[in-house]
Each structure stands twice: as structure tokens, then as C-alpha cells.
C-alpha positions as CSV (number, residue, x, y, z in Angstrom):
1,X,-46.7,92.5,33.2
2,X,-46.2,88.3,33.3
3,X,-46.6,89.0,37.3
4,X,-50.0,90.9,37.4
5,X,-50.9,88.3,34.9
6,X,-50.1,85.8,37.1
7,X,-51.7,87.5,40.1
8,X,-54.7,87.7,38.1
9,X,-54.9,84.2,38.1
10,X,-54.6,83.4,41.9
11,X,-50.8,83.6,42.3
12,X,-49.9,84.7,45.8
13,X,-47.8,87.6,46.1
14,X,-46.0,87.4,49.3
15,X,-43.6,90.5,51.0
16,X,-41.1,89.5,53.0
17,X,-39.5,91.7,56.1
18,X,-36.3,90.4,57.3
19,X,-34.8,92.6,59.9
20,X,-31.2,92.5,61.3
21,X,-32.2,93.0,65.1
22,X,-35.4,93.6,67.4
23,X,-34.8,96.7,67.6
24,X,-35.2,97.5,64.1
25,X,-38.3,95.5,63.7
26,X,-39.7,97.6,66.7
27,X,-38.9,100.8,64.4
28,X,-40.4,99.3,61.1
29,X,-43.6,98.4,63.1
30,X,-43.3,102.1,65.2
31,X,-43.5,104.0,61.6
32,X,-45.8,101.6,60.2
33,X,-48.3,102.3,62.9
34,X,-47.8,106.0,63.0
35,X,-48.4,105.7,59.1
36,X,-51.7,103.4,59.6
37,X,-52.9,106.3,62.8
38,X,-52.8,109.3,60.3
39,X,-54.5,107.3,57.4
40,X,-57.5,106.5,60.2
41,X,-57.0,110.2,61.1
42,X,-57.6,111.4,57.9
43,X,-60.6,108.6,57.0
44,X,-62.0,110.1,60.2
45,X,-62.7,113.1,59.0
46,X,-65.6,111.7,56.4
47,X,-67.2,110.0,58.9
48,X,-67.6,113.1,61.4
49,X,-71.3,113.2,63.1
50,X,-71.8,109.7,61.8
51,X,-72.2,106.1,63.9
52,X,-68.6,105.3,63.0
53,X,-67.7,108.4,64.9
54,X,-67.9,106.2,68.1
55,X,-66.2,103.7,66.2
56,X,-63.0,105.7,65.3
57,X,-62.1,107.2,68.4
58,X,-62.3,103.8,70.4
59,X,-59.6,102.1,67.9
60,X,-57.7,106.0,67.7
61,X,-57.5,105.6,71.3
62,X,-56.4,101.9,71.9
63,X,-54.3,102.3,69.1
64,X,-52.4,105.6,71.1
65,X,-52.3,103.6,74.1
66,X,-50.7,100.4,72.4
67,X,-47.8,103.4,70.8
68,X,-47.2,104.7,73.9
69,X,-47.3,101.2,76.0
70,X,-44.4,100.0,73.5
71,X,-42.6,103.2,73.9
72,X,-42.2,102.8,77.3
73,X,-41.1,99.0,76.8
74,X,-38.8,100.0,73.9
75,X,-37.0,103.3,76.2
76,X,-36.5,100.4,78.8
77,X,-34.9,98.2,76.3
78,X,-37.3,95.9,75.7
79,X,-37.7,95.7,72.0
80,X,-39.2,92.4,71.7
81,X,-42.1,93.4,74.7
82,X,-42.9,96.4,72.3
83,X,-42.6,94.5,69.1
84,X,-45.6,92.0,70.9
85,X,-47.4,95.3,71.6
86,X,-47.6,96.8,67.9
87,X,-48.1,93.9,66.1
88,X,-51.8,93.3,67.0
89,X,-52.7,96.7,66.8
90,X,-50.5,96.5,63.2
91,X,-52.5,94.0,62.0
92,X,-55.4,95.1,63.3
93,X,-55.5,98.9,61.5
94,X,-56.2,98.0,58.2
95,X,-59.5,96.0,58.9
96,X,-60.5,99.0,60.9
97,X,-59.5,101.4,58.1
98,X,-61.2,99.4,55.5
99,X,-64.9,99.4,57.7
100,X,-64.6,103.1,57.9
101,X,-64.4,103.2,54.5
102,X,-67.9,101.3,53.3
């Protein structure tokens, strides 16, 4: 409770990934991704015959492309190549989620 307080009151909570090799950060960013495609997926669905139809598919799309770019890169061994791939689209996802959502 002391924390939300806290929070409440401009205290910066902070999450912290550490991860033991590239490879696993290439995973964690691989399921986060998937995760962050099924929520557009489903937010998609309410905004059906609408402007932001356009909108969805375009970021679906590049987002698919960026998945399957860094798959290739990660079955070749190059975990740090896919890691540079996901992470924009990663950070990317929930800005596009969010203006789907207004």
C-alpha cells in the first residue's frame, strides 16, 4: 500500500529484465510480441469497417514481417540481429494499441 502511495505521488516504478544470454532475451521479446499481436488482434475486432481498419492491418502486417524477419535471423543463430528486430516493433505495439483504443 506505502508503494501505490508513493506512486501516487510521482515515484517512478521501474521493471527491470536481466537476462542470462541473447538468446533468451530474443525469447522474452519473441512471446512478448506474440502477446502484444493477439491483443491488437483482438482490439481489431471493435474497430472493423471503421478508419482505423486501414490503420490495423498496416502495423498487423509490419509487425508479422518484423516476427518472421527475426526468426529467420534467430534459426541462423543470430540472436542479437533478431533481438534489434523485435525491439522497435516491441516498443512500438503498445502506442499503436493504445490509438486503437480512443
Amino acid at each position: 500500500m506505502v508503494s501505490i502511495v508513493r506512486m501516487r505521488h510521482g515515484e517512478v516504478l521501474e521493471h527491470r529484465v536481466e537476462f542470462k544470454s541473447v538468446e533468451d532475451e530474443y525469447k522474452y521479446y519473441w512471446g512478448k510480441t506474440e502477446s502484444q499481436l493477439e491483443a491488437i488482434g483482438m482490439a481489431a475486432n471493435s474497430v472493423a469497417g471503421t478508419s482505423k481498419e486501414a490503420m490495423v492491418k498496416s502495423f498487423s502486417d509490419r509487425m508479422r514481417s518484423a516476427r518472421g524477419e527475426a526468426k529467420q535471423l534467430a534459426d541462423r543463430g543470430d540472436f542479437q540481429g533478431a533481438v534489434q528486430v523485435l525491439l522497435p516493433i516491441f516498443q512500438t505495439a503498445p502506442y499503436q494499441l493504445m490509438s486503437l483504443l480512443r
